[in-house]
C-alpha positions as CSV (number, residue, x, y, z in Angstrom):
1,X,91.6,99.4,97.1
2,X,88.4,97.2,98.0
3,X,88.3,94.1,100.2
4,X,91.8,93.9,101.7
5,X,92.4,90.9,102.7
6,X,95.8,91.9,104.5
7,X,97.5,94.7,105.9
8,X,100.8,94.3,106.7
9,X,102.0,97.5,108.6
10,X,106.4,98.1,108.5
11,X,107.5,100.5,111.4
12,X,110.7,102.4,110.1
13,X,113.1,104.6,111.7
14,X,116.6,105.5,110.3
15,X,117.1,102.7,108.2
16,X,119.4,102.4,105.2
17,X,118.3,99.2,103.3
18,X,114.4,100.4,103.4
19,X,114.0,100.6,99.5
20,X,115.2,97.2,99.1
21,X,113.4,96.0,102.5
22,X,110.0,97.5,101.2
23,X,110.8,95.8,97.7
24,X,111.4,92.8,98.9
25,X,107.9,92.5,101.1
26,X,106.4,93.6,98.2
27,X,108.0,90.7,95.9
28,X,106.7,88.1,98.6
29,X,103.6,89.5,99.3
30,X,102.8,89.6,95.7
31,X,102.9,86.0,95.4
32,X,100.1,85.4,97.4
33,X,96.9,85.1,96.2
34,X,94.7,87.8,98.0
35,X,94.6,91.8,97.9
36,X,97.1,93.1,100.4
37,X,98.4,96.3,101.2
38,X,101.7,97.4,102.5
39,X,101.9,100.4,105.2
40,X,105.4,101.7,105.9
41,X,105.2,104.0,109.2
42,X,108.3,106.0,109.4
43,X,108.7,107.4,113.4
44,X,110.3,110.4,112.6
45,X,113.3,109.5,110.7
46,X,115.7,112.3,109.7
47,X,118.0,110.7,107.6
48,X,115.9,110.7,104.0
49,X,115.0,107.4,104.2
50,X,111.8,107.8,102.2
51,X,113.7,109.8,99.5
52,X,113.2,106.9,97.1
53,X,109.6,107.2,97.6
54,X,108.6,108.3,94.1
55,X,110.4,105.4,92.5
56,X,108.0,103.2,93.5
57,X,104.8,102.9,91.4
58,X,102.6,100.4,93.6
59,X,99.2,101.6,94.6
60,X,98.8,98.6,97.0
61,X,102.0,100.5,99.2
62,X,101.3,103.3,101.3
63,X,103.6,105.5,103.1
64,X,102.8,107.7,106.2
């Protein structure tokens, strides 16, 4: 993605509600007008939390 004009960077650990979390910065992200991405750092987590990864089809999210 070219000229980002905001990164907004989500620490995770453990949580249960990060699907829904991640979709709703998304939802109010996107209704600003300038190129953002989305960076959700999980710290190790070991309860599957990113398991719902491949649902989401949003090139401006990144997880690492």
């Amino acid at each position: 993605m070219d000229n980002i004009d905001l990164s907004v960077i989500m620490p995770v650990f453990n949580t249960n509600n990060l699907e829904k979390n991640i979709l709703e910065a998304l939802s109010k992200l996107g209704s600003l007008e300038i190129k953002y991405e989305l960076i959700v750092v999980d710290d190790g987590s070991n309860n599957g939390c990113f398991s719902f990864s491949k649902k989401i089809q949003d090139n401006r999210l990144k997880l690492v």
